[in-house]
Structures are given as structure tokens and as C-alpha cells.
N, C-alpha and C positions, 0 to 999 in steps of 0.2 A: 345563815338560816333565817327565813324569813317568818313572826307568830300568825297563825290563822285562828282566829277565835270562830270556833263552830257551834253550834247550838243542835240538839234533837231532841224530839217530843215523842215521849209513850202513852198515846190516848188508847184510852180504852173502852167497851160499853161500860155502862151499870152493874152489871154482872160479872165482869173483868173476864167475859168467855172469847170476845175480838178485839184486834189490835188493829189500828189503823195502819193500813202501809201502803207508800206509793211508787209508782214504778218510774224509773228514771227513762227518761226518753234518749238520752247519749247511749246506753249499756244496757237498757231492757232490763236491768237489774231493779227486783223489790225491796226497799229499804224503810225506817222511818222516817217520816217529815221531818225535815231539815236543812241544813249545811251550812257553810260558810257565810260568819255575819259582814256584810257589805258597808265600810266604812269609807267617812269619808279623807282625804289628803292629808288636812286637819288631825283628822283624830290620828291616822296613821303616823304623821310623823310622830305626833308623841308617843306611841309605841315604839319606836325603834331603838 
């Protein structure tokens, strides 16, 4: 099994009445800003 460290963000107005969200171009799916944080070889190996 290999770790994916992912990151999301819940932005909201001032008023906390809208939420940011954006739609993924692979799946047309609406989600929050995000995903998978992109690391370099370096730092990966030391994860393993």
C-alpha cells in the first residue's frame, strides 16, 4: 500500500451562506478544492 497525503479546502463567503466547489474535468463531478499533495522523489522516498 502505497500513503497519498491529500489536502481540501472549505472556503466559504463571509456569511457562511456559499461554499466554494469545483468541478473535476475527468468525472464532471462537483467536489472541494483540492487533492493529492505532489511530492517530490526525495521526499517520497522518505515516506516509504
Amino acid at each position: 500500500m502505497h500513503r497519498i497525503d491529500v489536502v481540501y479546502s472549505l472556503i466559504t463567503n463571509e456569511a457562511k451562506t456559499k461554499v466554494l466547489m469545483v468541478k473535476n474535468k475527468d468525472n464532471e463531478r462537483w467536489t472541494l478544492p483540492g487533492g493529492p499533495k505532489l511530492i517530490s522523489k526525495r521526499e517520497y522516498s522518505k515516506v516509504k
